[in-house]
VOLOKOL-151254 format. One record per atom (N, C-alpha, C): residue in three letters; x, y, z. Coordinates in steps of 0.02 Angstrom, whole numbers, padded with zeros to 5 digits, always signed. Layout:
! VOLOKOL-151254
AlaXYZ ...
This chain:
! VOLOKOL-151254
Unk+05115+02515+10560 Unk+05188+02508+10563 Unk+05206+02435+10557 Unk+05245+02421+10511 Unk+05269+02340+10507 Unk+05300+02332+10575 Unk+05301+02264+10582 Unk+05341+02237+10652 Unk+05369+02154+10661 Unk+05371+02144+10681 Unk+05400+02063+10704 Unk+05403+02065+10784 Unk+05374+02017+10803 Unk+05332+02033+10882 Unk+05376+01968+10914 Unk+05408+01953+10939 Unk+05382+01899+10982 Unk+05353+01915+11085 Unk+05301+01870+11048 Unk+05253+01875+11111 Unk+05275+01824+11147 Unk+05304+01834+11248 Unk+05327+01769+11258 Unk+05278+01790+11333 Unk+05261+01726+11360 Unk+05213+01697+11419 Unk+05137+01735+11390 Unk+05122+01716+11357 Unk+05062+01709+11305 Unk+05000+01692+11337 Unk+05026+01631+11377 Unk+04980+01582+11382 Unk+05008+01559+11460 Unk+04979+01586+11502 Unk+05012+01540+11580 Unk+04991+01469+11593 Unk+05023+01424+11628 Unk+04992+01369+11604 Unk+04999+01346+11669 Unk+05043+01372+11734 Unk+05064+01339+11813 Unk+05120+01399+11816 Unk+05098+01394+11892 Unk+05146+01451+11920 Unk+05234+01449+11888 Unk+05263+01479+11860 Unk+05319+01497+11842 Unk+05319+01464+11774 Unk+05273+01443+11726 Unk+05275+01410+11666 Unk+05240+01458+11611 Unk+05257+01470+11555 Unk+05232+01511+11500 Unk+05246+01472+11418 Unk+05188+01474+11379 Unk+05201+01450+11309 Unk+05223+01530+11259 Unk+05282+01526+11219 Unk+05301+01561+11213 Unk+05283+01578+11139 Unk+05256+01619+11096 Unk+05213+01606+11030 Unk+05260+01695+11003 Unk+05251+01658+10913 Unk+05304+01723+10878 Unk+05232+01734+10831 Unk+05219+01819+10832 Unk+05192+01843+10790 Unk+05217+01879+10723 Unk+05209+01877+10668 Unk+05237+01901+10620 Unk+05183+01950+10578 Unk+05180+02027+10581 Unk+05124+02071+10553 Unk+05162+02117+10545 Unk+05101+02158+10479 Unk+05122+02208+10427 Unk+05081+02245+10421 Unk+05066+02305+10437 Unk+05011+02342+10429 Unk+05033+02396+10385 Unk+05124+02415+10381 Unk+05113+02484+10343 Unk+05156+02455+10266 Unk+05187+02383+10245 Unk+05185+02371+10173 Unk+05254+02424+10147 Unk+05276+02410+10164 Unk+05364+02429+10145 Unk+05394+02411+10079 Unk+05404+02408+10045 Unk+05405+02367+09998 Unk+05466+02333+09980 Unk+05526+02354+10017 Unk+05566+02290+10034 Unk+05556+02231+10069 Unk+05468+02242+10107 Unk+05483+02194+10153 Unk+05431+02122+10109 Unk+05427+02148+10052 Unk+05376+02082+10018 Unk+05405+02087+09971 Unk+05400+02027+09926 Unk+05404+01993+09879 Unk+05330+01976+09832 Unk+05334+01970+09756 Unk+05279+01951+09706 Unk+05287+01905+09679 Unk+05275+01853+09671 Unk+05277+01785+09621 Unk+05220+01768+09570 Unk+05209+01764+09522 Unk+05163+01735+09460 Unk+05176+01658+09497 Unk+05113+01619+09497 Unk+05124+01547+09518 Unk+05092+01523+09460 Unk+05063+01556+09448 Unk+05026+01522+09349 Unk+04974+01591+09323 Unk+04989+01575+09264 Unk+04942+01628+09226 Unk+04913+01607+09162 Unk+04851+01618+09147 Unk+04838+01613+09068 Unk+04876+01645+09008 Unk+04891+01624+08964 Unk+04932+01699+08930 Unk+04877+01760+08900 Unk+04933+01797+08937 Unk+04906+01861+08924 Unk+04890+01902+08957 Unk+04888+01871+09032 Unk+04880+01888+09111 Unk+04920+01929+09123 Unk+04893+01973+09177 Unk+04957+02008+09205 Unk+04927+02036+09269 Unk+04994+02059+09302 Unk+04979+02096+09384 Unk+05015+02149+09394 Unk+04992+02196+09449 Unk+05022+02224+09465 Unk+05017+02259+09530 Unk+05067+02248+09591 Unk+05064+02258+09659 Unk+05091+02331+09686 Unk+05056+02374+09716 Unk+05069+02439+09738 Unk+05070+02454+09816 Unk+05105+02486+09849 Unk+05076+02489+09929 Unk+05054+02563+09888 Unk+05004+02593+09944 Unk+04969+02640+09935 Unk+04967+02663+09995 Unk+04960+02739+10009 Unk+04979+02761+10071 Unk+04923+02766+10117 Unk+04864+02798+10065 Unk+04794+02799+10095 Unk+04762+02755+10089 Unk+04701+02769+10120 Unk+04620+02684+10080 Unk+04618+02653+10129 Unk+04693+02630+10168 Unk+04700+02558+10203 Unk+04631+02562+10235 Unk+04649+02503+10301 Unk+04613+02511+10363 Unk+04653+02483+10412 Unk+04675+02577+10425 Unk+04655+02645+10424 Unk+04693+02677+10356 Unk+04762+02662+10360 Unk+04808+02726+10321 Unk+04847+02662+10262 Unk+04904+02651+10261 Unk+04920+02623+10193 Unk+04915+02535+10200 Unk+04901+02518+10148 Unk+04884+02468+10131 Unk+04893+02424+10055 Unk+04929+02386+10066 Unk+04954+02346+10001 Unk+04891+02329+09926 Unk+04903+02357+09878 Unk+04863+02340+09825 Unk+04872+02295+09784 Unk+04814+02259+09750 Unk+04858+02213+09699 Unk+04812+02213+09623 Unk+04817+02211+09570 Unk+04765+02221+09499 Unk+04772+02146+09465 Unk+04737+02114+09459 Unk+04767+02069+09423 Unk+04707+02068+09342 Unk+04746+02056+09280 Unk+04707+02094+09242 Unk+04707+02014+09179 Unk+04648+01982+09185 Unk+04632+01942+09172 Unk+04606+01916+09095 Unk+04621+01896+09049 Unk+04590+01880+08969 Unk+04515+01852+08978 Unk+04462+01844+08928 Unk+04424+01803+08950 Unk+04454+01724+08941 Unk+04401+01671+08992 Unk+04384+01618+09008 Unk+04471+01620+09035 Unk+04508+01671+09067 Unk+04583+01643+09093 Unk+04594+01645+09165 Unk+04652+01632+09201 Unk+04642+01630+09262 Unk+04712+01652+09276 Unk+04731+01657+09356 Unk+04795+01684+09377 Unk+04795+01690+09424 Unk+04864+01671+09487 Unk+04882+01650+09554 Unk+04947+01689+09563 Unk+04938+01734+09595 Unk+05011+01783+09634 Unk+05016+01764+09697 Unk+05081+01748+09714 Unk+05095+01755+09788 Unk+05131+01804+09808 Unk+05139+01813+09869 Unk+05143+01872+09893 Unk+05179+01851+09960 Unk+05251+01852+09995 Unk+05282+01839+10032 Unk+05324+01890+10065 Unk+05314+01879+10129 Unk+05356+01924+10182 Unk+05425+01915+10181 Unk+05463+01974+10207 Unk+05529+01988+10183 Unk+05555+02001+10268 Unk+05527+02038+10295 Unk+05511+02068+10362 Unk+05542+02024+10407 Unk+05527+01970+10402 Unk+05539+01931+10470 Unk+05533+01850+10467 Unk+05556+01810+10475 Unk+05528+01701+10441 Unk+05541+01676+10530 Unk+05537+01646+10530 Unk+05535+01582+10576 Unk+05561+01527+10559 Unk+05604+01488+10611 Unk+05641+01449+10585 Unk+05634+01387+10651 Unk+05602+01330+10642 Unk+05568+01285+10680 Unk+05626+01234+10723 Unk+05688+01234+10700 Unk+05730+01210+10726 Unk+05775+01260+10765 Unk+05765+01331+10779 Unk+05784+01376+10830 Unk+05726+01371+10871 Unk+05648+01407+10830 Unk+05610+01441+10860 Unk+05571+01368+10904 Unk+05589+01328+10893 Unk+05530+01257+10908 Unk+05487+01235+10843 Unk+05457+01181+10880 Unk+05417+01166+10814 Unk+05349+01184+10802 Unk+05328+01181+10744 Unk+05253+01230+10748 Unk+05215+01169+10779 Unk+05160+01196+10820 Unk+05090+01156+10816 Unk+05036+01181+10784 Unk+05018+01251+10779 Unk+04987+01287+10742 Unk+04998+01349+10719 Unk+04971+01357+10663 Unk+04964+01442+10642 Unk+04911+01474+10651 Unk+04896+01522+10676 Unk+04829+01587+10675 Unk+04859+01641+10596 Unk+04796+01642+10571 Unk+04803+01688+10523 Unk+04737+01729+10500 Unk+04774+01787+10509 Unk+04715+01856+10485 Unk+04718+01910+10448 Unk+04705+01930+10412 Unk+04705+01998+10379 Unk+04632+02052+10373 Unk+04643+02096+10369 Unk+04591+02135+10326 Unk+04584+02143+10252 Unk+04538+02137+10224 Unk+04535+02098+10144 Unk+04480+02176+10100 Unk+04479+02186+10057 Unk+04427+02232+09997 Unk+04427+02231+09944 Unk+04377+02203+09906 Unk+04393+02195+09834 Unk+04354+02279+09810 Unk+04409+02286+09765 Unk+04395+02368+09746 Unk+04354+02346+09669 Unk+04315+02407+09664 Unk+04268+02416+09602 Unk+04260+02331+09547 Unk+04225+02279+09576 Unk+04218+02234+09556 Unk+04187+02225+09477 Unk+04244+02184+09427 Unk+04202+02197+09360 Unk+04155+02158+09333 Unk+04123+02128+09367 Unk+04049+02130+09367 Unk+04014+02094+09399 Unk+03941+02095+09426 Unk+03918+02055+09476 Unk+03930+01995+09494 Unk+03926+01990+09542 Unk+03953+01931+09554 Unk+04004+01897+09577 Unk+04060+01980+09565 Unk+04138+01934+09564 Unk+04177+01923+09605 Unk+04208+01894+09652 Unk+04239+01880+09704 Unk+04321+01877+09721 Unk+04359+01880+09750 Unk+04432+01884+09757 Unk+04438+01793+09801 Unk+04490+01779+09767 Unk+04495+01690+09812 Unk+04557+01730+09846 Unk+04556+01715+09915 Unk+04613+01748+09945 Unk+04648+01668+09977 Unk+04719+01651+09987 Unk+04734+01597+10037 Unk+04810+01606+10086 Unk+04798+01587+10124 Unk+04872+01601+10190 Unk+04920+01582+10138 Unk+04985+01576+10122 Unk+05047+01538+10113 Unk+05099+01557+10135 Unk+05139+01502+10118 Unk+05221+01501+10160 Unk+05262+01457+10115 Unk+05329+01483+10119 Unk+05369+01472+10080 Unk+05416+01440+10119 Unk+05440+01375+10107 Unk+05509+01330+10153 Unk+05531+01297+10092 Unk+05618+01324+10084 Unk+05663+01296+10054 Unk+05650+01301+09981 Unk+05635+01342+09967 Unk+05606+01358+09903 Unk+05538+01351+09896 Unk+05496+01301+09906 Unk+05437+01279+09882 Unk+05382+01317+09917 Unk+05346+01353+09882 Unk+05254+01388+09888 Unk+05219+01323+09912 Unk+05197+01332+09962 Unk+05123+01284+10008 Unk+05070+01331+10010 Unk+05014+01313+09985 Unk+04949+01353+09992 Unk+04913+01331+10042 Unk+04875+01374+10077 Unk+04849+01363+10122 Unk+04762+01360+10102 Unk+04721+01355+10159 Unk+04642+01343+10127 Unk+04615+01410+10097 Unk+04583+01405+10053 Unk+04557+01456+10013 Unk+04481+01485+10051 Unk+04494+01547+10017 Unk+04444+01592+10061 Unk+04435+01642+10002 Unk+04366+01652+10001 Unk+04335+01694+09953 Unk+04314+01755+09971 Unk+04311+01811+09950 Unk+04280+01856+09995 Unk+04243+01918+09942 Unk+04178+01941+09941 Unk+04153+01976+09887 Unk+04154+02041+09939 Unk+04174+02066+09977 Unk+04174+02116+10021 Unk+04188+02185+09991 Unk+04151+02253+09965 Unk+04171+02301+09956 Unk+04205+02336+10008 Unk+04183+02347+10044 Unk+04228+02393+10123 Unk+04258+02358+10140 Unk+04304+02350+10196 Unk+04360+02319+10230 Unk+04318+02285+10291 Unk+04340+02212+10285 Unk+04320+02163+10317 Unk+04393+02119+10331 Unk+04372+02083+10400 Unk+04442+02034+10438 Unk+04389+01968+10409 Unk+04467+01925+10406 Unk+04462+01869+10387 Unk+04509+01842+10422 Unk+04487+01775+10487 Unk+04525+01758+10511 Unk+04525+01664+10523 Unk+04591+01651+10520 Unk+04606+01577+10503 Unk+04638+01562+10553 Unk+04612+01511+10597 Unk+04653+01480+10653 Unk+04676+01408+10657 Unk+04720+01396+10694 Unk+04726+01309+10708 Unk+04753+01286+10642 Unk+04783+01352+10607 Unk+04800+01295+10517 Unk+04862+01234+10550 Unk+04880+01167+10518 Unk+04925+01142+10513 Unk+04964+01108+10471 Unk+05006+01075+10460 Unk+05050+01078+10383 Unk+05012+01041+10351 Unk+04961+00977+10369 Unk+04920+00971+10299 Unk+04872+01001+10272 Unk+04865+01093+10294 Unk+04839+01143+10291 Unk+04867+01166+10223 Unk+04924+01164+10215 Unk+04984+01170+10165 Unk+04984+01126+10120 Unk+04992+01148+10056 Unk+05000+01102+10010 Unk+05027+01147+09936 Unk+05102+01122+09915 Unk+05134+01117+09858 Unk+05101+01076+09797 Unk+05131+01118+09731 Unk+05118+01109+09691 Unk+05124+01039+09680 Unk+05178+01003+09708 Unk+05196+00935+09704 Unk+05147+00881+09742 Unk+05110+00929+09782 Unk+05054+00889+09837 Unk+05081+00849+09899 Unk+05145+00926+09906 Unk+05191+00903+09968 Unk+05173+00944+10035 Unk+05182+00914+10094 Unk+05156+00984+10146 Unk+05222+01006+10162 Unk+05215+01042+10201 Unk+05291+01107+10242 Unk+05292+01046+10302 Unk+05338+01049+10332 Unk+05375+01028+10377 Unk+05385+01062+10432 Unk+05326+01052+10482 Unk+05309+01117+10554 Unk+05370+01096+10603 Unk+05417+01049+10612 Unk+05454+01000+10666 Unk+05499+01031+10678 Unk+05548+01014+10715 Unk+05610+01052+10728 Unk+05672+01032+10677 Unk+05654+00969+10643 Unk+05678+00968+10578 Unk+05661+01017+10510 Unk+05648+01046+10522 Unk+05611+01092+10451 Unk+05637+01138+10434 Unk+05645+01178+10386 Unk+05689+01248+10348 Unk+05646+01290+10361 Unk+05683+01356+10381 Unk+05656+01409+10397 Unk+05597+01431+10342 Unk+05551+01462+10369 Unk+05491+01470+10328 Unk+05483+01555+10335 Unk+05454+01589+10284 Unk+05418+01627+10260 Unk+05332+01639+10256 Unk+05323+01669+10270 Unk+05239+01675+10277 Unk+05214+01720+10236 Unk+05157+01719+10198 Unk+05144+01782+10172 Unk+05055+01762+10143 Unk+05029+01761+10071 Unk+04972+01763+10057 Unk+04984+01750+09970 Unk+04898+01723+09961 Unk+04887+01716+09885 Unk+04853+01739+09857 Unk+04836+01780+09788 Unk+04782+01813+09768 Unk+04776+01760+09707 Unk+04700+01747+09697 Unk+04703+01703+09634 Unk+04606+01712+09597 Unk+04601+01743+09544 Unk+04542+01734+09521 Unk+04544+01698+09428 Unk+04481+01691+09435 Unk+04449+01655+09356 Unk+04420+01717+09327 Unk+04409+01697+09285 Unk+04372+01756+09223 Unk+04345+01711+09171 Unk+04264+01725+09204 Unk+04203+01681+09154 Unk+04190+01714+09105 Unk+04191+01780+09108 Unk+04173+01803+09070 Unk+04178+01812+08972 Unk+04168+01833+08938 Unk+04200+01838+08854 Unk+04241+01905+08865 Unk+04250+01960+08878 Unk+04306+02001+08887 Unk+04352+01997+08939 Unk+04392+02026+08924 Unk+04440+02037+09004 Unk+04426+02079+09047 Unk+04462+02073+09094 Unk+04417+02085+09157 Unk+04483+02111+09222 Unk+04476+02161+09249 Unk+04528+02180+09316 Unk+04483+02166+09378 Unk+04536+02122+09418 Unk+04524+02085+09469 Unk+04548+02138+09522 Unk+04551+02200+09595 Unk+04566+02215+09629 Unk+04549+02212+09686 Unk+04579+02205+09716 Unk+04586+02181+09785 Unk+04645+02219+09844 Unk+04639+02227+09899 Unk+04675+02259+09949 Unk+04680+02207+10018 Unk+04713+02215+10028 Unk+04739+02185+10121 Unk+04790+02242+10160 Unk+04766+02239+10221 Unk+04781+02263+10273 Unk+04799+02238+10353 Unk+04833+02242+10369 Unk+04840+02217+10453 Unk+04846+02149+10457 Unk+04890+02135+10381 Unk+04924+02047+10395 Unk+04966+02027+10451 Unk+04948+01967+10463 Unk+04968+01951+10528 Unk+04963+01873+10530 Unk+05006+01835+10553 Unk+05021+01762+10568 Unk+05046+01757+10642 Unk+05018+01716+10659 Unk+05038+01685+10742 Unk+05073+01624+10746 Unk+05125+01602+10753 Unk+05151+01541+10761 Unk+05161+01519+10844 Unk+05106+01472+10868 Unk+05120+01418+10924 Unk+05144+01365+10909 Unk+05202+01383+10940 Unk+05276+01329+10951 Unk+05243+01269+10992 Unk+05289+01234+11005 Unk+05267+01164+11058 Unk+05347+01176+11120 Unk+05354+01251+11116 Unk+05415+01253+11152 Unk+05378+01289+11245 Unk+05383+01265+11291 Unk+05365+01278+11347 Unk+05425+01314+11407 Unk+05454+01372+11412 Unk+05479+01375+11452 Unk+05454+01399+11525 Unk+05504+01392+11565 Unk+05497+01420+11631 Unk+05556+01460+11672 Unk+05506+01523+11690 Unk+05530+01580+11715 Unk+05551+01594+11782 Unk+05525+01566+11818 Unk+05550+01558+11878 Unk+05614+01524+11900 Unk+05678+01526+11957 Unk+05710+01455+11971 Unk+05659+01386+11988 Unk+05704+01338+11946 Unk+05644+01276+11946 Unk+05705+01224+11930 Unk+05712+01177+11928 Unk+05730+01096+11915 Unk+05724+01073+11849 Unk+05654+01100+11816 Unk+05639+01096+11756 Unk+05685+01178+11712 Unk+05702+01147+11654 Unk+05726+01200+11571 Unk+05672+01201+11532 Unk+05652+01157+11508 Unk+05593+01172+11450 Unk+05591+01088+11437 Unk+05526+01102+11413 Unk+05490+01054+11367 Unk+05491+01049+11286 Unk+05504+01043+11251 Unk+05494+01045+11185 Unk+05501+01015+11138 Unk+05438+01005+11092 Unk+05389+00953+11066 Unk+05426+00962+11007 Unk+05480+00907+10978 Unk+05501+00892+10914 Unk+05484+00872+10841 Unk+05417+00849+10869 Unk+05372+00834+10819 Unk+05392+00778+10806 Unk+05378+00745+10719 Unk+05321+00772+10685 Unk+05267+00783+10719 Unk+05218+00874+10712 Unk+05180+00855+10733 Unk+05123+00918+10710 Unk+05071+00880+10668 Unk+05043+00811+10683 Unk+05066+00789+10657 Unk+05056+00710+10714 Unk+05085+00636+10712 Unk+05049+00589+10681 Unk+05059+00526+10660 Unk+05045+00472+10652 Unk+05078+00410+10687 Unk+05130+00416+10699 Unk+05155+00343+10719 Unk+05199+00354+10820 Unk+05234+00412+10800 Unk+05273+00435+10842 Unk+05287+00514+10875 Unk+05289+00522+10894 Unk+05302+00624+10925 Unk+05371+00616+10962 Unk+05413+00666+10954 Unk+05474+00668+10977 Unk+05478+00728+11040 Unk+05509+00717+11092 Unk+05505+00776+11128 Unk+05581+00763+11169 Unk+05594+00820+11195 Unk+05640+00845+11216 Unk+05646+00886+11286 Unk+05679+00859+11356 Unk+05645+00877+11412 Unk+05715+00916+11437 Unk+05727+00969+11475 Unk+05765+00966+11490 Unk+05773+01007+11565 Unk+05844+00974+11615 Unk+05842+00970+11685 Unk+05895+01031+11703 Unk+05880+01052+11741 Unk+05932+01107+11779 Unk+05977+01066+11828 Unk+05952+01030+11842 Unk+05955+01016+11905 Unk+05937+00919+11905 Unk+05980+00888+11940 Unk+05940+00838+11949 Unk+05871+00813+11982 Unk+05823+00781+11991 Unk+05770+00778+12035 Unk+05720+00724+12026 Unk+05668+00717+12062 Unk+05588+00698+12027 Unk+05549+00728+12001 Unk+05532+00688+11948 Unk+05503+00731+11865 Unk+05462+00680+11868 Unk+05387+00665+11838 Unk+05334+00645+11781 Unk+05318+00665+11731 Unk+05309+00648+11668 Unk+05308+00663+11613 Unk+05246+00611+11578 Unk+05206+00639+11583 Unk+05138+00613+11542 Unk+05088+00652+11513 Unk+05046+00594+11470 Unk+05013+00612+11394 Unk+04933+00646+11447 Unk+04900+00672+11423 Unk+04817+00672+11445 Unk+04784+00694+11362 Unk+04739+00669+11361 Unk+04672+00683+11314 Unk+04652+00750+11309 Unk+04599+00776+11267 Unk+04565+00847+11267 Unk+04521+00890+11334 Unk+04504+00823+11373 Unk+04470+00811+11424 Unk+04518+00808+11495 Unk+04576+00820+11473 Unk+04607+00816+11530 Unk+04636+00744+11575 Unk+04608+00706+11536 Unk+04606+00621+11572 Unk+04684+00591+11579 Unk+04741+00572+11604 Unk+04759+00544+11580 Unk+04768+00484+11543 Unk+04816+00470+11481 Unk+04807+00434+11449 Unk+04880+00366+11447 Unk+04929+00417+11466 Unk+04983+00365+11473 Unk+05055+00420+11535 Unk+05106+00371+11552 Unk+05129+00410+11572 Unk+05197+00370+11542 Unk+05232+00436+11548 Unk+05312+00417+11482 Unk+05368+00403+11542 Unk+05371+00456+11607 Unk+05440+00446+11640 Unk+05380+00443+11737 Unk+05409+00433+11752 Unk+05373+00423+11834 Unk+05451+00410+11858 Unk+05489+00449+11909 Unk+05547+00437+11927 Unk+05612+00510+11930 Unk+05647+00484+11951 Unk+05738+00530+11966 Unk+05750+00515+11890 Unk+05761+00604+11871 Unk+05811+00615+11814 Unk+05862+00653+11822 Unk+05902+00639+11800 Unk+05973+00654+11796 Unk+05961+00748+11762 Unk+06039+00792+11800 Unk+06035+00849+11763 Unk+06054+00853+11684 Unk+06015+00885+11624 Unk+06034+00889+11548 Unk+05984+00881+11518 Unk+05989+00858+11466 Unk+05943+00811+11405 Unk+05912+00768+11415 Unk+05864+00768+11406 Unk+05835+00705+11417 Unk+05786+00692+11329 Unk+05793+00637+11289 Unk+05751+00618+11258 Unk+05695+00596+11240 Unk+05635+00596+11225 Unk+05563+00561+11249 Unk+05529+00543+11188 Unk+05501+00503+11170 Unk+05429+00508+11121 Unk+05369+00473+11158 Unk+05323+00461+11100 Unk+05249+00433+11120 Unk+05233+00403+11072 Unk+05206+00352+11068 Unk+05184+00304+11014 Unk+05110+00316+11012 Unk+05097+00349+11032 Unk+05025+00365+11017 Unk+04952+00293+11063 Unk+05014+00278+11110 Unk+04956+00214+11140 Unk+04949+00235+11224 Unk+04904+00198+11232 Unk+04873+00209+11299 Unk+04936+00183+11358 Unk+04927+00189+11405 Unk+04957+00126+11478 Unk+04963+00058+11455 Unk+04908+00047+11427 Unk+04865-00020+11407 Unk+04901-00060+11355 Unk+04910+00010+11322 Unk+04941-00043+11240 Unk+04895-00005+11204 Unk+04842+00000+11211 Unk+04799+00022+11152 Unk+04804+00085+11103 Unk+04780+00084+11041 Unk+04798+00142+11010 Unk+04760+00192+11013 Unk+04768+00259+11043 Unk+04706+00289+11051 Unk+04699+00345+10992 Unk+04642+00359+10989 Unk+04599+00394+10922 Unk+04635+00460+10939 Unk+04620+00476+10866 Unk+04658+00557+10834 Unk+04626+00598+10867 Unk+04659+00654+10871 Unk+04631+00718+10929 Unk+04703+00729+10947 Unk+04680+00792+10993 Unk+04721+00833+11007 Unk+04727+00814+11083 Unk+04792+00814+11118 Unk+04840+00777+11165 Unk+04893+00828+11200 Unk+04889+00825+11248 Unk+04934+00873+11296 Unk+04991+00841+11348 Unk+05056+00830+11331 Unk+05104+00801+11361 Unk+05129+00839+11415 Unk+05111+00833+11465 Unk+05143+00878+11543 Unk+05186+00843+11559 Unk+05242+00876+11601 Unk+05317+00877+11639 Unk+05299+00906+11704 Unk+05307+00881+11763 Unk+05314+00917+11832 Unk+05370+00891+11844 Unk+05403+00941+11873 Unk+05474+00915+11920 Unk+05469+00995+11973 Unk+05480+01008+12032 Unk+05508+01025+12081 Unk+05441+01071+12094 Unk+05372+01049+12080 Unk+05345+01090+12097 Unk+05287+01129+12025 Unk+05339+01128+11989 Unk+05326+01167+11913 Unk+05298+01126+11868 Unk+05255+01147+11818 Unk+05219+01105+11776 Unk+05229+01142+11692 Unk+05259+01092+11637 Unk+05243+01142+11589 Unk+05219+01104+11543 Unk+05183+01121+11492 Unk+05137+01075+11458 Unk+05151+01085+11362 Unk+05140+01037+11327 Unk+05151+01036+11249 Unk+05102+01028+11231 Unk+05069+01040+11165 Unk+05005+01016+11139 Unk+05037+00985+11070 Unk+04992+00931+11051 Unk+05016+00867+10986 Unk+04963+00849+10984 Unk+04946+00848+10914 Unk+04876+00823+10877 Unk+04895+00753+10840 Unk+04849+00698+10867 Unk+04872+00641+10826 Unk+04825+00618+10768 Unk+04849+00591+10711 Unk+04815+00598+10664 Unk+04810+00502+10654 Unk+04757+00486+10604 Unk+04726+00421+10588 Unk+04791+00376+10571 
């Protein structure tokens, strides 16, 4: 049954604190709820996309033929209709999880493989995600975690924009094969039980607390700067600091009485010290009245 999930306290992180993460999956292939795009073809190429009721794994499952000239090639995308995400409501991404069940049907001839890849669509523009091959006759999962926008990449050799600045996005998939061969050749392939996970950098809390939320504005990942966004119920004493993968801390942003509302924040990516510390992945905590809620930001070279 298609769906649009959001999954919220996911992840407990301190008593009355939860990371709140949106799933987006398709198992029964509606066919209003996708879209087909040609992203390039040899001439003479062609496709053609079917949901099918039986085969899946278990019951219906999206088909696709792509029917190839020799020495030609060809790239369909394939985008959700169902449900998008939009990073300046939903928060900003820090990562994507991505999985499907994958089958290449009656392969034309040894050897031959389906290139399968995640994509997403913001503001018009197709971003491909890392490519994945799969020679699998029966139904096999294929699963992709931790992608991030320089995971993504446009034809222009532009990435998507995960921040809370960014245009609502679309998620969906790519089918793309070659043909070595001297005749032509049908490429088929099936997916089942698509599914994308988006972890926000948005932290709320459920309990009465002093603290509203945390949430990580990005860019992120960073290079120079990370933007975040704190916000107070209540006036009080709050800390707000960086720690390492290890848990260490590494800097601290607020130590002190904040006022009830908004509060603005970033990180320059440096120690207490001054120093610049190395790329990795970084966890910015907030305590105020007791409550703790935490962001994750990957800093890059």
């Amino acid at each position: 049954m298609r769906a649009f999930l959001l999954i919220a306290a996911s992840m407990v992180l301190a008593a009355g604190t939860s990371h709140a993460d949106v799933t987006l999956s398709d198992g029964d292939y509606a066919v209003v709820d996708w879209t087909t795009t040609v992203v390039s073809a040899t001439p003479g190429a062609s496709q053609s996309t079917v949901r099918s009721s039986i085969g899946g794994n278990p019951d219906a499952y999206r088909k696709t033929v792509l029917t190839i000239p020799a020495g030609g090639s060809m790239t369909t995308a394939h985008i959700y209709q169902g449900g998008s995400y939009d990073p300046s409501v939903d928060g900003a991404i820090f990562a994507l999880d991505y999985d499907e069940d994958q089958i290449q049907e009656i392969p034309p001839f040894p050897g031959a493989f389906i290139e399968a890849t995640p994509l997403l669509e913001q503001e018009g523009l197709l971003y491909i995600g890392p490519d994945i091959t799969f020679t699998n006759t029966a139904w096999g999962l294929q699963v992709r975690n931790n992608l991030i926008a320089l995971d993504f990449t446009s034809a222009g050799n532009a990435h998507p924009d995960f921040s809370a600045a960014g245009g609502v996005i679309h998620f969906g998939y790519a089918r793309s094969n070659t043909n070595p061969g001297a005749i032509a050749a049908n490429f088929r392939s099936g997916i089942d039980n698509w599914s994308v996970t988006v972890r926000s950098g948005v932290i709320g809390v459920d309990t009465p607390s002093r603290l509203e939320a945390l949430r990580v504005l990005g860019p992120n990942p960073f290079r120079s700067t990370v933007a975040f966004r704190l916000g107070m119920r209540e006036a009080g004493a709050a800390r707000v600091s960086v720690h390492d993968a290890s848990g260490r801390l590494v800097r601290t942003l607020v130590q002190g009485r904040l006022s009830a509302g908004t509060h603005a924040l970033s990180w320059d990516g440096r120690s207490d010290a001054g120093g610049v510390l190395p790329a990795g992945l970084y966890f910015v905590a907030v305590d105020a009245a007791g409550t703790r809620a935490t962001g994750r930001v990957v800093k890059l070279n």
